[in-house]
C-alpha angles and dihedrals in degrees: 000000000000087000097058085055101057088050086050090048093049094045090052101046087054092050086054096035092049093042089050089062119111115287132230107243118180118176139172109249099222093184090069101025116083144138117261125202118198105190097178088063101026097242138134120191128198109214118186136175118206118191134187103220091188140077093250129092108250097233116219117324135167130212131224138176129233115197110214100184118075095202086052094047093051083048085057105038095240154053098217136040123176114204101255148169120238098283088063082253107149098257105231120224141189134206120206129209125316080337129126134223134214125222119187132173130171118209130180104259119181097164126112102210120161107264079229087069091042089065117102082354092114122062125190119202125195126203154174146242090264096057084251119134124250100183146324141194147156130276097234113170121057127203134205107208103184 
């Protein structure tokens, strides 16, 4: 019986010693990332900033875009965009160490919406090899560039 125990006591110092190791903690920087409309060239671009606040290296993740407006998604022509190469593949990305990363995509935009509406209408969603989500958080601040 006291063996059994002893088995019991040492599982459970490694279950609390493992669950005590440095975590992996990926966030959206608001403060950088932002929406910029470019009327004189009927763009919009989503640029995002992506950071890993943690010592461990991110692993492979992957970005997409939820459009939250639906007058800005029937500007765009959809509700959903995944980050992706020219084949329309996922690009993978990875985030060092206490490091950031940058996302940006350019889309045609020929709509006049009021930069208020713009605001929190935009959500990026991180996420990872396993289909899981990282993180995910809200473009808040919009930007006229004329």
């Amino acid at each position: 019986m006291r063996k059994y125990v002893i088995y019991f006591l040492l599982i459970l110092i490694v279950i609390v010693h493992s669950s005590c190791g440095p975590q992996l903690t990926v966030e959206g920087d608001v403060t950088e990332s932002k929406l910029i409309i470019d009327e004189k060239r009927s763009f919009l671009t989503i640029y995002v900033r992506v950071q890993n606040t943690s010592n461990l290296p991110s692993g492979t993740l992957y970005a997409k875009f939820q459009i939250l407006d639906n007058s800005l998604a029937t500007a765009l022509g959809f509700e959903t965009f995944v980050f992706s190469n020219n084949q329309q593949i996922p690009e993978p990305f990875e985030i060092q160490p206490n490091r950031g990363f940058f996302i940006g995509e350019t889309f045609e935009y020929n709509a006049n919406l009021p930069l208020e509406q713009l605001e929190r209408a935009v959500q990026v969603v991180i996420y990872n090899n396993a289909g899981e989500n990282v993180t995910e958080f809200l473009i808040e601040r919009v930007e006229k560039e004329e």
